[in-house]
C-alpha positions as CSV (number, residue, x, y, z in Angstrom):
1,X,158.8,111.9,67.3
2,X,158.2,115.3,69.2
3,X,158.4,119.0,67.9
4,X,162.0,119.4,69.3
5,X,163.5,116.0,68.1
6,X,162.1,115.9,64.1
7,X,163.9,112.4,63.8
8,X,162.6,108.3,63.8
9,X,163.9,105.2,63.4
10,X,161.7,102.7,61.6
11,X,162.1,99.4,59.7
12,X,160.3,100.5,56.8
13,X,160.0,104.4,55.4
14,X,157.0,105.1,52.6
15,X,156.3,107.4,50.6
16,X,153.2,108.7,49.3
17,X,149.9,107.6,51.4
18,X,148.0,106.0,48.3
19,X,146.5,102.7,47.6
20,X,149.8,101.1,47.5
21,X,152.0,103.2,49.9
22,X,149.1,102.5,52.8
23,X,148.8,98.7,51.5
24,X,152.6,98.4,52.6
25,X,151.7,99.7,55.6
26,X,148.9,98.0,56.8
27,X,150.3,94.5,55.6
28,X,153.7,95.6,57.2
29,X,152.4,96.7,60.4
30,X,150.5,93.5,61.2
31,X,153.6,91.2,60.2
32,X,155.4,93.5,63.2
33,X,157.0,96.3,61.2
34,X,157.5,99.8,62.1
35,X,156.9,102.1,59.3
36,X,156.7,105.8,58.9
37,X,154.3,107.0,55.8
38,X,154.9,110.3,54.6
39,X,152.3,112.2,52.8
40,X,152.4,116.1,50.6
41,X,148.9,116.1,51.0
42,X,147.9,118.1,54.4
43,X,144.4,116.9,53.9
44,X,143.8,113.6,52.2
45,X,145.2,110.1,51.8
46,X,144.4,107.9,49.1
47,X,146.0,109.5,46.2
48,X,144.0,109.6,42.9
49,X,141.9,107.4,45.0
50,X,140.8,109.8,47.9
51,X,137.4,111.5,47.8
52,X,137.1,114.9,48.2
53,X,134.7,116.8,50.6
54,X,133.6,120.1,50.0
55,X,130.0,121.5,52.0
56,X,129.4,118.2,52.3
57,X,129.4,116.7,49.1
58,X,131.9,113.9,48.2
59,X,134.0,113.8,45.0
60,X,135.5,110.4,43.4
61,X,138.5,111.9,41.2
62,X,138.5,110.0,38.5
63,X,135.9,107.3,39.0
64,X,136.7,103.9,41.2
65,X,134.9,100.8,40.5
66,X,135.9,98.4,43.2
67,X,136.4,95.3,41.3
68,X,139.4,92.9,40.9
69,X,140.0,89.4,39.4
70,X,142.4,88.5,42.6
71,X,140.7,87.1,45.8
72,X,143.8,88.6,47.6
73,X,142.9,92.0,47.1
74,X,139.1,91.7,47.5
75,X,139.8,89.7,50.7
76,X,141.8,92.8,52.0
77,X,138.9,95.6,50.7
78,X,136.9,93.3,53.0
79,X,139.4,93.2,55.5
80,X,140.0,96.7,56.1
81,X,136.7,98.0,54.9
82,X,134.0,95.0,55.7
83,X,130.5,96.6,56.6
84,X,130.6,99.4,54.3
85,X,130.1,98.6,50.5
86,X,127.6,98.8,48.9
87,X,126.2,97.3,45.1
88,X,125.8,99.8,42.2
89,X,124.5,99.5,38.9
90,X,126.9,100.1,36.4
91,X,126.2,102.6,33.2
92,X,128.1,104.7,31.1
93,X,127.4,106.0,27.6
94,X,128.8,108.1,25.2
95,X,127.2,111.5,24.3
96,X,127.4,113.1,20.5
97,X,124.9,115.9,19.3
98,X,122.8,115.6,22.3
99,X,122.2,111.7,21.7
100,X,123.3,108.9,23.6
101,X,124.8,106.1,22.6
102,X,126.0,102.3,24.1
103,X,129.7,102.2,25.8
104,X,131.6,99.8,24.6
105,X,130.3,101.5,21.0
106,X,127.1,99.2,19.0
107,X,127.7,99.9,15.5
108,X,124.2,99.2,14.7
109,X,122.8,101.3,17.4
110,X,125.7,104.3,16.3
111,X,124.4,104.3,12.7
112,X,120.7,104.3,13.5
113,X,120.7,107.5,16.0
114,X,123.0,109.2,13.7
115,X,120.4,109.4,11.2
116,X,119.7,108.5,7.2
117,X,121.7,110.8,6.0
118,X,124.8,110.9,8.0
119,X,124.8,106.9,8.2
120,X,124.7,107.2,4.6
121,X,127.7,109.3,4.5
122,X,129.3,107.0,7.3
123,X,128.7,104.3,5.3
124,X,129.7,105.5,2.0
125,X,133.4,106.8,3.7
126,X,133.3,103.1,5.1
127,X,133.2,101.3,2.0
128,X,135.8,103.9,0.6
129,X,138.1,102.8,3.2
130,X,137.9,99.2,2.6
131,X,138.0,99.4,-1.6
132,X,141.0,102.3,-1.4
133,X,142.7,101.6,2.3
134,X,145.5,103.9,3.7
135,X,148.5,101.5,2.2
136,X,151.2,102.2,4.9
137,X,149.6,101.9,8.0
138,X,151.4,103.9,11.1
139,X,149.1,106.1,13.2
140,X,145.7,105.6,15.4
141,X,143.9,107.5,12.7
142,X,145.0,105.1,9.7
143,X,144.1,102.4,11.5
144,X,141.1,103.5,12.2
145,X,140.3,105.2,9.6
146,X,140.8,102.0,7.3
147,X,138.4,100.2,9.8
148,X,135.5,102.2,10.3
149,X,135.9,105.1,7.5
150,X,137.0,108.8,7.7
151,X,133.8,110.0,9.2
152,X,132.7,107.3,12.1
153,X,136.6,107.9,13.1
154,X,135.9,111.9,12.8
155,X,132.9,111.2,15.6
156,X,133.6,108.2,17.9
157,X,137.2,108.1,18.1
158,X,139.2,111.1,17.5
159,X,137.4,113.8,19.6
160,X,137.7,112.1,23.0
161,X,140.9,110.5,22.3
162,X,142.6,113.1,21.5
163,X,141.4,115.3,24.7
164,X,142.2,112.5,27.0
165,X,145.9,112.0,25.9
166,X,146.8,115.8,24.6
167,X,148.1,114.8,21.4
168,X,146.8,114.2,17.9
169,X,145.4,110.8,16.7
170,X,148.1,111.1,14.0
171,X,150.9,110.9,16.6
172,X,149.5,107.8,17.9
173,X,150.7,104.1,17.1
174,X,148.6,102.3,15.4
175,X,149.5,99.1,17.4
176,X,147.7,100.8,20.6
177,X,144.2,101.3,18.1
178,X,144.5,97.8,17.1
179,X,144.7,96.9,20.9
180,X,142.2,98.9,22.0
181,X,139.5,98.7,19.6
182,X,138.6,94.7,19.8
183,X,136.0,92.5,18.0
184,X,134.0,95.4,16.7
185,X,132.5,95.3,12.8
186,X,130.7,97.7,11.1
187,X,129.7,95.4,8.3
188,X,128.6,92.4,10.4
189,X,126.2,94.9,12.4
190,X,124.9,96.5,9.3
191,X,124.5,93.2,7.6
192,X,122.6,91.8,10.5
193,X,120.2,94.9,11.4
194,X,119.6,94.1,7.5
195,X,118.8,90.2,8.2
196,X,116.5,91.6,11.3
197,X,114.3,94.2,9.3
198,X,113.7,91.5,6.6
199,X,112.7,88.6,9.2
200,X,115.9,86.5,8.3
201,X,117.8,86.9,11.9
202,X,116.1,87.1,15.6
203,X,119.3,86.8,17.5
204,X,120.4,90.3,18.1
205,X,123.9,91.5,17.2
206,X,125.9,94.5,17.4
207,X,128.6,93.7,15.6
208,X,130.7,93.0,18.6
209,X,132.5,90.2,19.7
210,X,132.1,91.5,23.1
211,X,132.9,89.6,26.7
212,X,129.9,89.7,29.1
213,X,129.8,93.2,30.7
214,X,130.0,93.8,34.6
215,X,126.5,95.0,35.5
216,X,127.3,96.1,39.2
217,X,130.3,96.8,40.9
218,X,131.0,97.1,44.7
219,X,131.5,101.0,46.0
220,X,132.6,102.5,49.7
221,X,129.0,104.2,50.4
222,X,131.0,107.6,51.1
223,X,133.4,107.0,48.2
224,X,137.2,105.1,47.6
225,X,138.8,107.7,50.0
226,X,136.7,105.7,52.7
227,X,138.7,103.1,52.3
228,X,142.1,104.5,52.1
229,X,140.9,106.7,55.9
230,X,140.6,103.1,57.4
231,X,143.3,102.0,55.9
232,X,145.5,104.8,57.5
233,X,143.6,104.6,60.7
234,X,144.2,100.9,61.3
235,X,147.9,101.7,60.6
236,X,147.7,104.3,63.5
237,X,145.8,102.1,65.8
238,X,148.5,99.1,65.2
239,X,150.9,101.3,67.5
240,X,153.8,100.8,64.9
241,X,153.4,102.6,61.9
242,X,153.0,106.4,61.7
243,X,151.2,108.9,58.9
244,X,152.8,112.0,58.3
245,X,150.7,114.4,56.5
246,X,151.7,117.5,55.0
247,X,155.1,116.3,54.5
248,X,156.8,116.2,50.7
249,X,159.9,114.4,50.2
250,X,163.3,116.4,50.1
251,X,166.1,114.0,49.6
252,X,166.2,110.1,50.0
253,X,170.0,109.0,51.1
254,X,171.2,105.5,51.4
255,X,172.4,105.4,54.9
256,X,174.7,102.7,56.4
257,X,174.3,98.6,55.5
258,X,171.8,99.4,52.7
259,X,169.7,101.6,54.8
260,X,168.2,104.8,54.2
261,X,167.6,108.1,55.2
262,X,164.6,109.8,54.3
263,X,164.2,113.6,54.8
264,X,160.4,115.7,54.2
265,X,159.4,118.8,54.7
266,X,156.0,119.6,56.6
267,X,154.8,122.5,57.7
268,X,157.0,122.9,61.1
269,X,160.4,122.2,59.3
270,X,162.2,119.2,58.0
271,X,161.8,115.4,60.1
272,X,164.4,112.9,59.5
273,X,163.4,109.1,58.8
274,X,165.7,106.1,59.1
275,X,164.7,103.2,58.1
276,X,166.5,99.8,56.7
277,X,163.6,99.8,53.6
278,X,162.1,102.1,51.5
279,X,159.3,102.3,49.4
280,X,158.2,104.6,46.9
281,X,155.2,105.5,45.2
282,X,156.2,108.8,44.2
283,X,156.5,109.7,40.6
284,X,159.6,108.0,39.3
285,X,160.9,111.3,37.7
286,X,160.7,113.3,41.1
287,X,162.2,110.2,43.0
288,X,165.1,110.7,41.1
289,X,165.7,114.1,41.5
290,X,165.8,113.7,45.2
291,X,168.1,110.3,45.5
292,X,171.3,110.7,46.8
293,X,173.8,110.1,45.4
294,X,172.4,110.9,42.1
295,X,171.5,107.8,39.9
296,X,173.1,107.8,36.6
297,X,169.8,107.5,34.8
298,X,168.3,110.6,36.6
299,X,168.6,112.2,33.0
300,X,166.2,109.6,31.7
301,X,164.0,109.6,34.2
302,X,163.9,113.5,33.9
303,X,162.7,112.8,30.5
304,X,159.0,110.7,31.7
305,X,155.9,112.7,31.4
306,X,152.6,112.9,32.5
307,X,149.3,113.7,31.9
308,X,147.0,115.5,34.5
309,X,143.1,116.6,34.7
310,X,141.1,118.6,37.0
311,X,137.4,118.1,38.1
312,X,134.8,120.7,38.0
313,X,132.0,119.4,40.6
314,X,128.7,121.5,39.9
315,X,125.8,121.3,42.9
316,X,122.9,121.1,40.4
317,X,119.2,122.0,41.8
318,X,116.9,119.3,41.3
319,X,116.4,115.0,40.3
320,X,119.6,113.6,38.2
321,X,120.5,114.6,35.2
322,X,121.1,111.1,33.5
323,X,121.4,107.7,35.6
324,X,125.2,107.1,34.7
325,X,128.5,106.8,36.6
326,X,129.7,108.7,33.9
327,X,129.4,109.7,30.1
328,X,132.0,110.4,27.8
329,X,131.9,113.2,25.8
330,X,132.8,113.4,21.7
331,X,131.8,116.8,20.9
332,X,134.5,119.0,19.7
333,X,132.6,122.1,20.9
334,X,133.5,121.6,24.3
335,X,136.2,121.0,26.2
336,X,135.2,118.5,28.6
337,X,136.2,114.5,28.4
338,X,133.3,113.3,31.0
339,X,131.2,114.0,32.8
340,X,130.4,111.8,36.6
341,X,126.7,111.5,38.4
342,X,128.1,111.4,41.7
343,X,124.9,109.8,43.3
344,X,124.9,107.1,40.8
345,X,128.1,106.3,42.4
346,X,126.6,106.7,45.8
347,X,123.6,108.0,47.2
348,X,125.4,109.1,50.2
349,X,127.6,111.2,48.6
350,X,125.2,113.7,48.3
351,X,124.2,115.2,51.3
352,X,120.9,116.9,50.3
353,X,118.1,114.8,48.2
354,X,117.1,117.6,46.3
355,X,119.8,118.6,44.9
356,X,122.0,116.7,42.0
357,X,126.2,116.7,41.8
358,X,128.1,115.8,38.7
359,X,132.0,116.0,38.2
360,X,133.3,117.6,34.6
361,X,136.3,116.3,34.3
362,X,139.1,118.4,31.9
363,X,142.4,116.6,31.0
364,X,145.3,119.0,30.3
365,X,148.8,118.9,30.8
366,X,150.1,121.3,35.0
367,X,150.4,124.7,34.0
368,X,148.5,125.3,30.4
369,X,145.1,127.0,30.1
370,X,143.0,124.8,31.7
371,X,145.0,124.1,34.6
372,X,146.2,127.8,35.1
373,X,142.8,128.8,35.2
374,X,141.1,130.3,38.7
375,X,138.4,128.2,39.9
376,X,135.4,130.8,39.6
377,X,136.3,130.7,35.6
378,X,136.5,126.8,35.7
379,X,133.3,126.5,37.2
380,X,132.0,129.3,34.8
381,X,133.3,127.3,32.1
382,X,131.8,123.9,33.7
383,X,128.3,125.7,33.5
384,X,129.0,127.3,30.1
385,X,129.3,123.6,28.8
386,X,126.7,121.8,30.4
387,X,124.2,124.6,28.9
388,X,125.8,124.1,25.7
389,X,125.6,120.0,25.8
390,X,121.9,120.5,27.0
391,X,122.4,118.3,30.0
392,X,121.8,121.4,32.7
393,X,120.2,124.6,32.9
394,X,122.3,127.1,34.4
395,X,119.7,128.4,36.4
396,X,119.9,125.3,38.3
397,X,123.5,125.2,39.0
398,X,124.1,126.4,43.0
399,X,127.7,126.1,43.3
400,X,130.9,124.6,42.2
401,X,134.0,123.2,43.4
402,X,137.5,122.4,41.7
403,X,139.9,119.5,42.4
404,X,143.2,119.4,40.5
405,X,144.9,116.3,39.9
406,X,148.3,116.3,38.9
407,X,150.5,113.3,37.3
408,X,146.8,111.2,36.8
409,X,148.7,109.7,33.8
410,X,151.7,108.3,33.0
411,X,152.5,109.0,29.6
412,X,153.9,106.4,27.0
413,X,155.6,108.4,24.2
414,X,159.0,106.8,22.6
415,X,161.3,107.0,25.0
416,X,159.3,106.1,28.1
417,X,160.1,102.3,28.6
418,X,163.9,102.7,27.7
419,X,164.0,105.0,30.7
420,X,161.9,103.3,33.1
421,X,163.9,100.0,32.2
422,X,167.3,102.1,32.5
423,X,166.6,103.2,36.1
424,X,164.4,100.2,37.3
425,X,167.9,98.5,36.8
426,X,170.2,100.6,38.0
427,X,168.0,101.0,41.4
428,X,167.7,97.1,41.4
429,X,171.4,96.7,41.3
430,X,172.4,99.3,43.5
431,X,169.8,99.4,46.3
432,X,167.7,96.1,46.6
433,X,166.2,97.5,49.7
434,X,164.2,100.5,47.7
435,X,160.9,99.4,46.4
436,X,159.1,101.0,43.7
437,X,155.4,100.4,44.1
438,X,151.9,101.6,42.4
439,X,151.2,103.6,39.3
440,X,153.3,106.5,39.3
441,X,156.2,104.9,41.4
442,X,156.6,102.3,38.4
443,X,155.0,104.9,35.7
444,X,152.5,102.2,34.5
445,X,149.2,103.2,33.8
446,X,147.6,100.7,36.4
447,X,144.3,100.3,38.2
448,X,144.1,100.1,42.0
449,X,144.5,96.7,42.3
450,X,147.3,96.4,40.3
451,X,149.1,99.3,43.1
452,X,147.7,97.3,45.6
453,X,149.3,94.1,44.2
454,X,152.9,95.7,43.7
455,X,152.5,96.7,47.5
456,X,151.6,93.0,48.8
457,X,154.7,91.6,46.7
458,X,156.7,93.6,48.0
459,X,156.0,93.5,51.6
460,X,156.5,89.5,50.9
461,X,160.0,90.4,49.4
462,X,160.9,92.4,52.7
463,X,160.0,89.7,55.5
464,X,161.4,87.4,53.1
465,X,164.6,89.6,52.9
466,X,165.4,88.8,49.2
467,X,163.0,89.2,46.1
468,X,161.0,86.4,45.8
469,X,158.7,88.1,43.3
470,X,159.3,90.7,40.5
471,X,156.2,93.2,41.1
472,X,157.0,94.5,37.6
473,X,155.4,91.2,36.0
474,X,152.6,92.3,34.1
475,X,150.3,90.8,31.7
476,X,148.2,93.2,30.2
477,X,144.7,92.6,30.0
478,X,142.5,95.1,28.2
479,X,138.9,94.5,28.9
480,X,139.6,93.6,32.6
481,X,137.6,96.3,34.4
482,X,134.9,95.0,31.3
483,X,134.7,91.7,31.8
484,X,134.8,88.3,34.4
485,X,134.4,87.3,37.5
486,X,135.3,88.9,40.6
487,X,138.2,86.7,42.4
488,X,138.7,84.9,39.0
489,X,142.2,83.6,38.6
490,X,144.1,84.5,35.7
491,X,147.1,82.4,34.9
492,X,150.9,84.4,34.1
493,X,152.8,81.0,32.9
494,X,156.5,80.9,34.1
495,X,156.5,84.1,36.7
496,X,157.2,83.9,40.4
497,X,153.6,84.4,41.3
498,X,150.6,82.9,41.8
499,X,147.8,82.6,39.4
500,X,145.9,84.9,41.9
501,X,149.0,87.3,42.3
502,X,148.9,87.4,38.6
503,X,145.3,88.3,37.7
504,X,145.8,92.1,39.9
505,X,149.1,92.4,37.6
506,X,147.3,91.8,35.2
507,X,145.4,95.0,35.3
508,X,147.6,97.6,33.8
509,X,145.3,99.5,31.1
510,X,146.5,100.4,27.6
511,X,148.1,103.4,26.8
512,X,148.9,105.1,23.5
513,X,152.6,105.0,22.4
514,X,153.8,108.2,20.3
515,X,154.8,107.5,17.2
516,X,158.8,107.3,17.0
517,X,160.3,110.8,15.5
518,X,161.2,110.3,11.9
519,X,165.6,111.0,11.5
C-alpha cells in the first residue's frame, strides 16, 4: 500500500489492535495468512491492555495480572514474550476510614478494626436482618442487606459498587449479589473469634469458605502493553500481516463470494481493505452502525451500553505509599474506585527510585462530569483526594497525567443479552465469514485470556473454513483470577472445545444485571 494507491488485498481484515485482534494476527500470519490490522489509536496497541508512557513512567489501565488456567494461552505469552516476565507478589486491600482491611473481605478482621462500638451496631443491624428479613427479595441491597445487616452493606458493599457500575444497589439483581458474594458468614467468624478468645478453637477462621488465593502472578517488567508491542512487531516482521495505526473504521461492506470490504480513516485520507475474512473487536454497537447493508438488529445493538473510567496517575515524591497492586476504596467522601502502586506492579515502571507513582482510577459514564473534566482539574482532584484519604501529602505530589478509557465495560442491564443474541444470529446466518472476537466485539465482560481465546478459535475456524468451534461458549467462573493453578484444565462437558480451550472461556467475570422495569 503506498500514499497514492490507499487500497490492499488480504486474506484476513482486523479490527481493533487489542489482545484478541493482534492474537488473530499473529496466529494467522504464521499459518500463512495475510492480514491487515487496523487500529484508531495513533499511538498504542493493546487496547485496555496497553501501557501508557508519559516522562517516562508506565501506566497499566486498569490493572493486568498475567494469569490463565489454559496452557494454550500461557504457552503463547511465552511465545511471543519469553524473557521478559517477571514474578510479583500479589496484594490488594480495601480501605474505609483510613484503615485497611483483607480483600476478599474477613468478617472477623472487618468487625475488629471497625471498633466496639460500630461492631456493636453492625452486629445488632445483623441480627435484625436475620429475625425480620426483607420478605420479597429482588435487588443487590436486599440481598445483601438480609445477609450481612443494613450497616456492614452501608460500608463494604454499597459505596464501591455502586461507583464502579454507575447505578444504585437497588437497581441491581439480587441473583448477581448471590453470585458474587460466596462462602462468606458473619456468624461463623464471630462465633469462632469467640471460640479463639476463650481457648476453645486454634484453627483460625474468617468465616470464609474461601479457595486458596494466588500469591504471585507473572507481569511484563515494562507492563501488558509490552506484550501486545511484540505481539505487533512479530506480525510486522512475518512480512504478511500489516498494522495500521491511526485508522478508525468507516464502513465494513460484504464484497463479492462472502468477502468484504473494509474502509478506515487515518490521518492521510480513507485506505480500502479487501479481504475474504473479517474480524471484529470493535464494540458491537459501533460495528453495526458501520455494516453495510445495515443489519436488521442494528436498532438493538444501538441499544448496548457501556461503562468507562479514566486514570489519574500522580508522580508522588518519596518511598511507596502502601505495598499493594491496588486498593479499593469505600469511602463515600471521595470519588475515586482504586487506587494502583504502579511499582508494586513493576519496579521498572518507574523510572526514578525516588520517586513513587500510583493510578486513581474514576469510573463514569463518556461525557458526564468526570470525564468532561480538563486534566489539570482531574489531577487537582486526584490530589484533593489522596490528602483527604490520608494516603499522600500534597506537598509531595510532582506531577500528574490523565488516561481516558472509554467502553472499559460492557454493561448488562435488561435488554443486553436479547440484543447481543438478536445480532450474534443474524451476523452468523448472513456472513459466516465475520468473526466477532474479544470483550467488546462480543460485549462480555471478559479477561484477557478469555479475548485471547475467542481469537485462537477463531483463527482455527478460518483455516478450517467452517466453524468447528463456537467462541461464544462460556462457562462462567467467578473466582478464577482468585483461585487454581496456572495451566489447570477446566472441563465444559458437551462443547466443541477442549478442556484447555474451555478453562480461558471460562473467564468471563460477573456482571450486575438491572433489575427489569416494572409495566
Amino acid at each position: 500500500m503506498t500514499k497514492n494507491n490507499p487500497s490492499l488485498k488480504v486474506d484476513v481484515a482486523i479490527i481493533g489492535a487489542g489482545p484478541a485482534g493482534l492474537t488473530a494476527a499473529y496466529l494467522l500470519t504464521k499459518r500463512g495468512k495475510t492480514v491487515a490490522v487496523i487500529e484508531k489509536d495513533p499511538t498504542y496497541v493493546g487496547g485496555i491492555s496497553r501501557t501508557v508512557e508519559h516522562e517516562g513512567y508506565r501506566f497499566d489501565i486498569g490493572g493486568h495480572r498475567f494469569f490463565s488456567k489454559s496452557q494454550q494461552v500461557v504457552d503463547l505469552w511465552n511465545e511471543i514474550l519469553p524473557d521478559d516476565f517477571i514474578q510479583r507478589p500479589r496484594m490488594s486491600r480495601i480501605y474505609y476510614e483510613g484503615k485497611f482491611y483483607s480483600y476478599p473481605l474477613r468478617a472477623f478482621e472487618a468487625l475488629w478494626n471497625l471498633g466496639i462500638l460500630r461492631s456493636t451496631v453492625c452486629m445488632a443491624s445483623y441480627l435484625r436482618y436475620k429475625l425480620f428479613p426483607i420478605s420479597e427479595v429482588k435487588s443487590f441491597e436486599d440481598w445483601t442487606t438480609n445477609q450481612f445487616g443494613q450497616k456492614l452493606y452501608s460500608i463494604f458493599f454499597k459505596t464501591y459498587t455502586e461507583k464502579v457500575w454507575g447505578m444504585p444497589c437497588d437497581e441491581m439483581s439480587a441473583d448477581w449479589a448471590a453470585q458474587r458474594i460466596k462462602g462468606l458468614s458473619l456468624w461463623s467468624a464471630v462465633t469462632d473469634g469467640l471460640k479463639r478468645s476463650l481457648g476453645l478453637n486454634k484453627k483460625p477462621n474468617d468465616g470464609m469458605a474461601t479457595k486458596t488465593l494466588l500469591e504471585t502472578f507473572r507481569y511484563p517488567r515494562l507492563g501488558p502493553g509490552m506484550m501486545w508491542d511484540a505481539a505487533r512487531d512479530k506480525v510486522l516482521a512475518s512480512g504478511r500481516g500489516q498494522v495500521l495505526m491511526g485508522h478508525a473504521l468507516e464502513r465494513l461492506a460484504s464484497h463479492g463470494e462472502g468477502g468484504w470490504r473494509l474502509q478506515a480513516k487515518g490521518p492521510e485520507g480513507s485506505v480500502v481493505i479487501e479481504a475474504g475474512h473479517a474480524i471484529s473487536s470493535a464494540p458491537m454497537r459501533e460495528l453495526s452502525r458501520r455494516l453495510h447493508p445495515l443489519p436488521e438488529t442494528t436498532v438493538q445493538a444501538s441499544g448496548l451500553k457501556y461503562r468507562d473510567f479514566l486514570t489519574v496517575a500522580l508522580m508522588v515524591e518519596g518511598e511507596d505509599l502502601f505495598p499493594d497492586n491496588w486498593i479499593y476504596i469505600h469511602d463515600s467522601k471521595v470519588k475515586v474506585g482504586r487506587v494502583q502502586n504502579f511499582r508494586s506492579w513493576s519496579p521498572e515502571m518507574i523510572p526514578d527510585p525516588d520517586m513513587a507513582c500510583v493510578g486513581l482510577e474514576y469510573f463514569c459514564f463518556e461525557g458526564d462530569g468526570l470525564w468532561s473534566m480538563d486534566d489539570d482539574a482531574l489531577v487537582s482532584l486526584a490530589t484533593d483526594e489522596m490528602e483527604i484519604l490520608g494516603l499522600v501529602d500534597r506537598r509531595k505530589v510532582k506531577s500528574g497525567a490523565v488516561v481516558r478509557q472509554e467502553k472499559a465495560y460492557p454493561v448488562y442491564d435488561e435488554d443486553y443479552a436479547a440484543n447481543v443474541d438478536a445480532m450474534r444470529r443474524e451476523l452468523e446466518a448472513k456472513h459466516p465469514t465475520l468473526h466477532l472476537v474479544g470483550r467488546n466485539g462480543m460485549h462480555r465482560y471478559n479477561n484477557q485470556d478469555h479475548a485471547m481465546m475467542t481469537a485462537m478459535l477463531t483463527v482455527e475456524n478460518i483455516i478450517a473454513g467452517e466453524r468447528l468451534y463456537d467462541t461464544w461458549c462460556v462457562n462462567e467462573d467467578a473466582e478464577y483470577h482468585e483461585a487454581g493453578n496456572e495451566g489447570a484444565e477446566v472441563s465444559l462437558p458437551s462443547r466443541p472445545v477442549s478442556e484447555d480451550q474451555a478453562a480461558a472461556l471460562a473467564s468471563v467475570r460477573e456482571v450486575p444485571e438491572r433489575l427489569r422495569k416494572s409495566a
